[in-house]
C-alpha positions in Angstrom: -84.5 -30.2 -17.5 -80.9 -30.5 -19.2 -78.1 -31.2 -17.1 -75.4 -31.3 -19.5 -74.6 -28.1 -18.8 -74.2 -28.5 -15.0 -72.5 -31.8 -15.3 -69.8 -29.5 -18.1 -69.2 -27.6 -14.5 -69.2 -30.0 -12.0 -68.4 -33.3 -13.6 -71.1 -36.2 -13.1 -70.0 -37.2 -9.6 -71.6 -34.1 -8.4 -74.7 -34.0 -10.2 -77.1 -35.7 -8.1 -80.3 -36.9 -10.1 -81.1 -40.5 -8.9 -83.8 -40.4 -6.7 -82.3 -42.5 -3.9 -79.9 -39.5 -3.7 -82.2 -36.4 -3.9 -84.6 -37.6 -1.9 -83.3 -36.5 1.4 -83.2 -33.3 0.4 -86.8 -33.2 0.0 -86.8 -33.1 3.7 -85.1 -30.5 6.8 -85.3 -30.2 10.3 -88.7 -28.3 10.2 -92.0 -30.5 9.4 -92.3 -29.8 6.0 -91.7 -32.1 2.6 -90.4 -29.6 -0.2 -90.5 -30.4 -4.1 -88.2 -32.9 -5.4 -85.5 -31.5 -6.9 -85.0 -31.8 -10.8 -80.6 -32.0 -9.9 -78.9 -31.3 -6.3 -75.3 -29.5 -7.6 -72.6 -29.5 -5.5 -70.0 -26.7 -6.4 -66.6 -26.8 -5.2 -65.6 -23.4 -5.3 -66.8 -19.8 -6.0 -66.3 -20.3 -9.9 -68.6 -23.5 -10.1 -71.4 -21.2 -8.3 -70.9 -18.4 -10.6 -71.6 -20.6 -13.8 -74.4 -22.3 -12.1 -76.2 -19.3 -11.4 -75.3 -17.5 -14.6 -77.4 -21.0 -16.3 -79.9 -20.7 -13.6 -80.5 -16.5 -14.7 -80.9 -17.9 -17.9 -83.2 -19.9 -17.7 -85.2 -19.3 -14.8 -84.9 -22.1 -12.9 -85.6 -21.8 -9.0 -82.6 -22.6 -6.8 -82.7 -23.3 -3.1 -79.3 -23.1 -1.4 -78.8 -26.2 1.2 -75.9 -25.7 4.4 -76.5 -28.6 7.0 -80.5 -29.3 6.0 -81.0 -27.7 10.0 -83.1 -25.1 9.2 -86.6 -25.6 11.4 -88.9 -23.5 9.1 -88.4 -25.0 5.8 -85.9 -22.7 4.4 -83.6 -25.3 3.0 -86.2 -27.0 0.8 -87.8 -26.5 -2.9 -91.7 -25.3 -2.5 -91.6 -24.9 -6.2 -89.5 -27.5 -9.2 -86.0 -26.3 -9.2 -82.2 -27.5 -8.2 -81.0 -27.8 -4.8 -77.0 -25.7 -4.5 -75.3 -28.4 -1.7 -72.9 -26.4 0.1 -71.2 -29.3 1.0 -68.1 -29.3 -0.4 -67.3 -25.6 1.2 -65.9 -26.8 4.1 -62.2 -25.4 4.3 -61.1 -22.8 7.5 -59.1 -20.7 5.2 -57.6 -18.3 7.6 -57.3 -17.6 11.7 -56.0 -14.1 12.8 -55.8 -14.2 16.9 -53.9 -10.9 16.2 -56.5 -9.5 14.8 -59.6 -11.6 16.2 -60.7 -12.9 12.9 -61.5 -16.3 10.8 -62.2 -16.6 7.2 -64.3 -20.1 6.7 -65.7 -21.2 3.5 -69.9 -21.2 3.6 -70.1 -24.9 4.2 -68.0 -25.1 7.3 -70.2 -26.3 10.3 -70.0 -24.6 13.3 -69.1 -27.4 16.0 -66.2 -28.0 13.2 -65.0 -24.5 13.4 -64.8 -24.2 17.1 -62.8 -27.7 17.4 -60.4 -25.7 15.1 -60.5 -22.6 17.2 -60.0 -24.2 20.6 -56.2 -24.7 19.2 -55.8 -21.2 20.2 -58.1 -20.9 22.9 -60.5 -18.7 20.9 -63.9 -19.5 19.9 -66.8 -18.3 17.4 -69.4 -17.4 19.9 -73.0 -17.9 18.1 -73.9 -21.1 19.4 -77.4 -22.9 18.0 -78.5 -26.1 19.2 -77.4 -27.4 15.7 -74.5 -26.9 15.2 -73.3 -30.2 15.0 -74.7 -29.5 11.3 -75.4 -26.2 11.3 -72.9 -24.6 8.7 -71.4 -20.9 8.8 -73.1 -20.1 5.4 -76.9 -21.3 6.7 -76.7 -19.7 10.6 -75.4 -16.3 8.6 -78.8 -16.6 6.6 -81.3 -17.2 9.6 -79.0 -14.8 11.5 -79.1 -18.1 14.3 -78.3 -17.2 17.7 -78.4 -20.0 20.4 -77.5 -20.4 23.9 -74.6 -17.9 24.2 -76.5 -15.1 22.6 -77.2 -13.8 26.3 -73.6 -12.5 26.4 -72.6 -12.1 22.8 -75.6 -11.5 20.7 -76.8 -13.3 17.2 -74.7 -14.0 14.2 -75.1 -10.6 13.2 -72.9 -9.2 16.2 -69.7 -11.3 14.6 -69.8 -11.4 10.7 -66.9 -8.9 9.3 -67.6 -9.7 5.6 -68.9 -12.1 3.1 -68.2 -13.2 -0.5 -71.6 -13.7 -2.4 -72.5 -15.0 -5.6 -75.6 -12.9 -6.8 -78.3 -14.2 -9.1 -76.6 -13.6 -12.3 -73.4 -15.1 -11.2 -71.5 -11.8 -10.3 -69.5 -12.3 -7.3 -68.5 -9.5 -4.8 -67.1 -9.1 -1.7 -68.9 -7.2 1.3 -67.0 -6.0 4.8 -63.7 -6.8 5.4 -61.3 -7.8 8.5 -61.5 -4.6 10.2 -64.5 -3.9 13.1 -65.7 -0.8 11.5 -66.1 0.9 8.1 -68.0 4.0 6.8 -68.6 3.5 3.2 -72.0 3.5 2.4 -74.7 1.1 2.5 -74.5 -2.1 4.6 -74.4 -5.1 2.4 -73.0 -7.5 4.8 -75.5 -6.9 7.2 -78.3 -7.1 4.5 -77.4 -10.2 3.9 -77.2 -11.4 7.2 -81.1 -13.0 7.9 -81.9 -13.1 4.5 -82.7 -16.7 3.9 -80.1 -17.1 0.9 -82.7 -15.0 -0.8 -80.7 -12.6 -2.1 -77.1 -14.4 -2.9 -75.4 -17.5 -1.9 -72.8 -16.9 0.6 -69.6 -18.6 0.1 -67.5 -17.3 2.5 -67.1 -14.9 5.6 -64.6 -13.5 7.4 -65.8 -14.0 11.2 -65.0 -11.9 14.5 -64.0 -14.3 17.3 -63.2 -14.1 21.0 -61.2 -15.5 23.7 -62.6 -18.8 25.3 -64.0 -17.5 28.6 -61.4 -18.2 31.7 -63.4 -20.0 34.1 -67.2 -20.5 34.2 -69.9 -22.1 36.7 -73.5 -23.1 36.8 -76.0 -22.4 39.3 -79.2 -24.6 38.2 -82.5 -23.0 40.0 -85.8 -25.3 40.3 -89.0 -23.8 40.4 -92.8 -24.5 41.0 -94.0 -21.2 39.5 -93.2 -20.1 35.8 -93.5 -17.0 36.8 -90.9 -17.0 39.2 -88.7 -18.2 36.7 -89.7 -15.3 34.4 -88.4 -12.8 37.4 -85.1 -14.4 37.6 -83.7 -13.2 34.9 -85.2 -9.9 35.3 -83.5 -10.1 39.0 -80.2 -11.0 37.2 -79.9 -8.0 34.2 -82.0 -5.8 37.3 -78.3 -6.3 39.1 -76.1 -5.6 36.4 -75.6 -9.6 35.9 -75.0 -10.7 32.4 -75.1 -14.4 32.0 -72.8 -16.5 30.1 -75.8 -18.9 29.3 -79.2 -18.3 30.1 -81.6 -21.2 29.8 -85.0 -22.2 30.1 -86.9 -25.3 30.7 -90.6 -26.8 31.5 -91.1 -30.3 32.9 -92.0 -31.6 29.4 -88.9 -30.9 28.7 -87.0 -32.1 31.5 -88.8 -35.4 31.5 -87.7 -35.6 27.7 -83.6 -35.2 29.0 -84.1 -37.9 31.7 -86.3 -40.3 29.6 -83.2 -40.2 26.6 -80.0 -39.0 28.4 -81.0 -40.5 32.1 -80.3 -37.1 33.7 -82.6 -36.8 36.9 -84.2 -33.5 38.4 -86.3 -33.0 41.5 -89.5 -34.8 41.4 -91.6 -31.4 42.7 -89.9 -29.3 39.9 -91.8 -27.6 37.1 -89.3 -25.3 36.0 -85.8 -25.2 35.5 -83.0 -22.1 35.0 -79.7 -23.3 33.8 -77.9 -20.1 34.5 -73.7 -20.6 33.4 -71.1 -17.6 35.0 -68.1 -16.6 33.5 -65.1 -14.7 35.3 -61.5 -15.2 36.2 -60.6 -17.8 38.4 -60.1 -15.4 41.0 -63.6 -14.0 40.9 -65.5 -16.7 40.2 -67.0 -18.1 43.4 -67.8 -14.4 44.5 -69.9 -13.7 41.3 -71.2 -17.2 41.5 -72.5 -16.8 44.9 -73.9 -13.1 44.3 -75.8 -14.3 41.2 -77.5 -16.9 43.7 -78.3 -15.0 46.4 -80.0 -12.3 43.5 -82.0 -15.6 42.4 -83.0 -16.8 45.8 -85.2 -13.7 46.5 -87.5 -15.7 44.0 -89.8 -18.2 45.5 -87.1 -21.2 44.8 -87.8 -24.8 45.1 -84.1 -25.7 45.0 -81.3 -24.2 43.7 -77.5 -26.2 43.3 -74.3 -24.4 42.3 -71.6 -26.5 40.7 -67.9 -26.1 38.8 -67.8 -29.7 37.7 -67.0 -29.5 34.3 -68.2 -33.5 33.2 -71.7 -32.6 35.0 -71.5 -29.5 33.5 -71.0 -30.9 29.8 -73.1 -33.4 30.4 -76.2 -30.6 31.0 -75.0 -28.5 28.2 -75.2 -31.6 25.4 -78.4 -33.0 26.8 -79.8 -28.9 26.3 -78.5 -28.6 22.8 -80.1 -31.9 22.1 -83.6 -31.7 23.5 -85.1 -31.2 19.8 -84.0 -34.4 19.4 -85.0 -35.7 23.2 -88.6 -34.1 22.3 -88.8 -36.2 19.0 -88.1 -39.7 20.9 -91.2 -38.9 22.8 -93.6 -39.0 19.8 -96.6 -40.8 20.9 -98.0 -42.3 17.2 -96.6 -42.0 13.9 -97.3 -38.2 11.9 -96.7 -36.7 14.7 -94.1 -34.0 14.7 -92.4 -31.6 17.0 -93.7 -28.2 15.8 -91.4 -25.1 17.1 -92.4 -22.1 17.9 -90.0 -19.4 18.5 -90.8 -15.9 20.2 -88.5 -13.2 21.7 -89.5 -10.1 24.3 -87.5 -7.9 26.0 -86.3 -9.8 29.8 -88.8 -7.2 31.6 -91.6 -8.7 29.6 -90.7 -12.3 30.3 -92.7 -13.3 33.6 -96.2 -11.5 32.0 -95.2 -13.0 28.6 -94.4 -16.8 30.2 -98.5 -16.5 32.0 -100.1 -15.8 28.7 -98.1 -18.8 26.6 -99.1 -21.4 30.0 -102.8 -19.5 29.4 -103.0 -20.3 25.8 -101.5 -23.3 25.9 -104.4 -24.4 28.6 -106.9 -23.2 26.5 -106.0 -24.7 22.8 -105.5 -28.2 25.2 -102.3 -29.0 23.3 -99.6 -30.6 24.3 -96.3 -28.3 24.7 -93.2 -27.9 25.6 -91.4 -24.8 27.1 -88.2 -23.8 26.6 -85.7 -21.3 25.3 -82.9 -19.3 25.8 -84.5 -17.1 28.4 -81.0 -14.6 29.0 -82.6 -12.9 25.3 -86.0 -13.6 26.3 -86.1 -16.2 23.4 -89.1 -18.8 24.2 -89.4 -21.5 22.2 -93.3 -23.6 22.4 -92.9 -27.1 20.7 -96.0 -28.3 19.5 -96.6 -32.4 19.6 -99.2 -33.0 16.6 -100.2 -35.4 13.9 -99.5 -33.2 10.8 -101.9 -35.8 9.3 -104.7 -34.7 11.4 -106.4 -31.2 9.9 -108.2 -30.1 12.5 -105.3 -30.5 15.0 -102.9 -28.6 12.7 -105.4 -26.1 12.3 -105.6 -25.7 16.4 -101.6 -25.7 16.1 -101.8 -22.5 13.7 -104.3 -20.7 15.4 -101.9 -21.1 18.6 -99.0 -20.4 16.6 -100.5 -17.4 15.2 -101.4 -16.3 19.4 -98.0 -16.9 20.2 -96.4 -14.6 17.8 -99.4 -11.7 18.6 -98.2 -12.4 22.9 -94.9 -11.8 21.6 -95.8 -8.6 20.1 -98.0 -7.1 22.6 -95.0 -7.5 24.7 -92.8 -5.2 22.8 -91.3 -8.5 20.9 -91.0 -10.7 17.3 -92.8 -13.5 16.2 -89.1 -15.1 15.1 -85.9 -14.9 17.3 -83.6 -17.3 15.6 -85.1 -19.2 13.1 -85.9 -17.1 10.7 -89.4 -17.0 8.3 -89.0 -19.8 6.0 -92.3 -21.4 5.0 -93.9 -21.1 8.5 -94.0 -17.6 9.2 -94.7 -16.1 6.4 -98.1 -14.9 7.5 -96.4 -14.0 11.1 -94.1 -12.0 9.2 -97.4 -10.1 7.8 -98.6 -9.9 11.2 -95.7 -8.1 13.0 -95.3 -5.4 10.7 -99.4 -5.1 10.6 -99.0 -4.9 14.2 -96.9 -2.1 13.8 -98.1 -0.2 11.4 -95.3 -0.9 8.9 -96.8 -3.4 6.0 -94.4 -0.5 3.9 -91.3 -2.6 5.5 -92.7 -5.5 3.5 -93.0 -3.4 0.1 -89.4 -2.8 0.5 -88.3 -5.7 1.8 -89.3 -7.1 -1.7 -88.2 -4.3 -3.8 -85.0 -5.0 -2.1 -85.4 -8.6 -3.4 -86.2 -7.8 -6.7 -82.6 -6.2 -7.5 -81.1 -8.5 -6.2 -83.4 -10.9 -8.0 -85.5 -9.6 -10.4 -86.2 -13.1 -12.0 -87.2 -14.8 -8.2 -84.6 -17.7 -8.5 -83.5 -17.7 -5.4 -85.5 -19.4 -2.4 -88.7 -18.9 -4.3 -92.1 -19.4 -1.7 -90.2 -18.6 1.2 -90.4 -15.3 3.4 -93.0 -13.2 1.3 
């Protein structure tokens, strides 16, 4: 492939071709090994992307747009030959409103960046995934990420205004706006929201954000039985209690935290609940309290209530990191960390948490439990040799069980982490399920006007 072109654009410093350089991008969070790339481009503005698409249109070469490289179901790599678009170099906060509850950031802004910035006027951008040390605005917009606030504020889909997009053949436009509501037509800001940078590359976005929450505690609940857990937070929402955090976690798991971060838990406990509280300072003990008395008419094995914010961070980073706690514990080399991620409504969640400890019993795998429960988001990480065929094959069929629990429990095979290259036949099941293979049909009718040449994250989704 020529580059001259690209390198007219970008100048040669950010035209990757060496293959010391572009090999990392080979690679994501997920357990996949895309294509290497023929260039990785790194625009620095909205221009740059423009041209590089209008050569891309041209010529019909496949172009994967890269945020962070967090993505856990392959999104951000090349299944086919084609350039990887490095979002690096977006990484400006152009505007903060508190007036009018709003920041504009540019696509490759990550989101613990963003927050650092809004805590300057004690605001914050609520969608909150366990990555987002390198999780960017631009990549949680396209998996629509949600994370361990979403119990009180939702996904990413709840708090993007407007985006600017370049589309396939380099147009740019501009979608939403800085208000909270509109009536103009078609959503295209939403559309794009979840779309896997299928459809455009996001440059931009205009974000809603809210007040950082007064005062906030944590009760943690231990339990034997996970299906006591389950009830819990049916107890809570039951009550008219809405979490700030909500979390979820098996021993597996906690055994991962204490083995990496030296955090201790009882010895009898299976199960944990990390459940946080927010309120005035005023209130707080009293709501506190009220949520634990709700939990302990569950069968409890201990429950502790604390305000102590250095224990409190403490639990919260060794949470956000127990992907990476879970990959220290790899027995052999080739094996990976495999995720699985389910949702069901929070009525659903004690029958739905039986069947996953069912199956899991019966493939005789190895796996983790975890999630963030307040949304009835379950996460099932899978140890396994990828190496191994016959394991991987056990791992699918599982996979493929989880997402058909999820469904028979009024749920979706993906929460948070979008399709990718993993769930594309899940994706084929849910709508099966449902008697909606149409949604599909124009799902990619959709994608062909946006895309009528199939440039853009080619392999993944359909």
């Amino acid at each position: 492939m020529d580059i001259k072109e690209f390198i007219e654009i970008l100048g040669k410093d950010y035209v990757l071709t060496e293959k010391v350089d572009i090999l990392p991008y080979t690679k994501d969070a997920s357990f996949f090994t895309g294509k290497l790339p023929y260039a990785v481009l790194m625009p620095g503005n909205v221009n740059e992307v423009s041209s590089i698409m209008k050569i891309c249109q041209r010529d019909g070469i496949p172009v994967t747009v890269r945020g962070g490289g967090s993505s856990l179901t392959g999104s951000s790599i090349l299944v086919n030959e084609g350039v990887i678009l490095s979002m690096a170099r977006f990484d400006k906060i152009l505007e903060t409103s508190i007036e009018d509850r709003y920041v504009i950031a540019e696509a490759g802004v990550k989101l613990d960046y963003l927050n650092s910035h809004l805590l300057n006027f004690k605001h914050f951008y609520p969608p909150d995934p366990a990555s987002s040390i390198a999780a960017t605005v631009g990549g949680s917009i396209s998996t629509n990420a949600g994370g361990l606030r979403a119990a009180m504020y939702g996904a990413t889909k709840e708090w993007v205004l407007g985006l600017e997009v370049v589309l396939p053949d380099g147009t740019i436009i501009q979608t939403g706006g800085k208000v909270l509501k509109r009536s103009i037509g078609y959503d295209l800001t939403a559309l794009m929201v979840g779309s896997e940078g299928t459809l455009g590359v996001i440059t931009k976005a205009i974000l809603k954000i809210s007040p950082i929450p007064e005062k906030y505690g944590r009760i943690m609940v231990y339990y034997r039985s996970i299906e006591e857990a389950g009830k819990a937070i049916s107890s809570l929402k039951k009550n008219g209690i809405t979490p700030l955090i909500a979390e979820f976690m098996d021993k597996i798991s906690m055994d991962s935290i204490t083995h990496t971060k030296g955090l201790k838990f009882p010895e009898q406990a299976q199960y944990l609940l990390l459940i946080d509280i927010s309120s005035t300072e005023e209130s707080l003990d009293k709501k506190l309290n009220e949520a634990a008395e709700i939990l302990k008419s569950t069968e409890i094995l201990e429950i502790k209530i604390t305000k102590d914010p250095d224990e409190m961070a403490a639990m919260y980073q060794a949470r956000k990191g127990l992907y990476s706690s879970q990959l220290n514990e790899r027995e052999k080399p080739g094996e990976y960390v495999i995720i699985g991620d389910i949702v069901v409504p929070a009525s659903k969640l004690p029958k739905t948490l039986i069947e996953i400890k069912e199956s899991i019993e019966r493939y005789k795998l190895k796996v983790a439990l975890f999630g963030h429960i307040g949304d009835g988001n379950i996460h099932a990480n899978i140890f396994a040799d990828i190496n191994d065929r016959e394991k991987m094959k056990i791992v699918n069929d599982f996979m493929m069980e989880l997402g058909r629990i999820a469904l028979k429990n009024d749920g979706s095979v993906s929460s948070e982490h979008g399709i990718g290259i993993e769930k594309i036949e899940l994706l084929r099941e849910e709508y099966m399920y449902k008697n909606s293979l149409k949604n599909i049909e124009i799902m990619k009718s959709i994608k062909n006007i946006f895309d009528p040449k199939n440039i853009l994250n080619r392999g993944k989704m359909f």
